[in-house]
N, C-alpha and C positions, 0 to 999 in steps of 0.2 A: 586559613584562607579567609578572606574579608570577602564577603558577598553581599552585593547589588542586588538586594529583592526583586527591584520596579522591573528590570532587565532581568531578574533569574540568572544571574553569572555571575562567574567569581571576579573578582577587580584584583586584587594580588595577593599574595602568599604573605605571610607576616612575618618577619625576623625576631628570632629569638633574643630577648631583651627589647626590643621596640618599644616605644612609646606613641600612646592612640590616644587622640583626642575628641570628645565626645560632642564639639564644634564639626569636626569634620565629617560628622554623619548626619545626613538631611533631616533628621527625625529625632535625632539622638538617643536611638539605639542600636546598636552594634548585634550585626551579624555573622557570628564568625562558625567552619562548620572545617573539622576535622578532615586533614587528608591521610590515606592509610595506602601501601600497599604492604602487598597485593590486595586487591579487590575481587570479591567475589566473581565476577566476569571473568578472570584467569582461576577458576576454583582447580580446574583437573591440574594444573601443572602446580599452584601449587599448595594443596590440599593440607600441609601440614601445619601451615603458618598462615590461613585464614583469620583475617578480623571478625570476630563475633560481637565485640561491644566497642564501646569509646568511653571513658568516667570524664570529662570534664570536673577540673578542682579550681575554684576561686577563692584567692587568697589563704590556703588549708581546708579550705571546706570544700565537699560535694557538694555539687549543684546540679548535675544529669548525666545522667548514663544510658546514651543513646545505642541502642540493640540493631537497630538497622539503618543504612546508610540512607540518606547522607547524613554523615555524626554532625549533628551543630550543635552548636551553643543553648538555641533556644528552641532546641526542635524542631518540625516542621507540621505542616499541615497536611491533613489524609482525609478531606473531607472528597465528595466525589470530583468537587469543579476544579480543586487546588492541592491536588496531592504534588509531595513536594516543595511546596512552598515552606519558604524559611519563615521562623516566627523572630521576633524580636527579641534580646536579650536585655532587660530595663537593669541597670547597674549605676549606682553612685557617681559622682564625679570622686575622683581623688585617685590616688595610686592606688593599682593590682596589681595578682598575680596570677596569670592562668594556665594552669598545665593543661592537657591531653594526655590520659593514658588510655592507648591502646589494647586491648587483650584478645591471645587469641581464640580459639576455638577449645582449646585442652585447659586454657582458663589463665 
């Protein structure tokens, strides 16, 4: 999902093979943060298939492996005023590739 910092909201879901251009981001850094279900907020129903991390991998490599939601890209902020806030992800121009692996609680 692409997110809009200034706003705190997601702007849209991104299509697998997509191409993102690093013009089209105000700042040009890209905010992208992992969507997962189920989410902890349905824990009791269903308890066996919980997401416990997210690996983000760019182009072969690990880049972060966010342990609690919201999984993004570049993390977020946990400071007292801005918990939640998405951080920037500063990445090259040129072609990538970036997966999302999910894992669950059993690992």
């Amino acid at each position: 999902m692409n997110v809009d910092t200034k706003r705190n909201e997601d702007v849209r879901p991104l299509i697998d093979g997509e191409e993102l251009y690093l013009s089209w981001f105000r700042d040009r850094f890209i905010r992208i943060r992992a969507v997962v279900f189920p989410d902890r907020r349905e824990e009791s129903f269903y308890a066996d298939c919980l997401v416990d991390k997210v690996r983000f991998i760019l182009d072969g490599k690990g880049v972060r492996t966010e342990k609690f939601a919201p999984y993004s890209l570049g993390g977020d902020t946990t400071d007292d005023n801005n918990w939640g806030d998405f951080k920037a992800f500063d990445s090259s121009e040129g072609e990538h590739t970036l997966t999302a692996i999910p894992y669950n609680m059993a690992g």
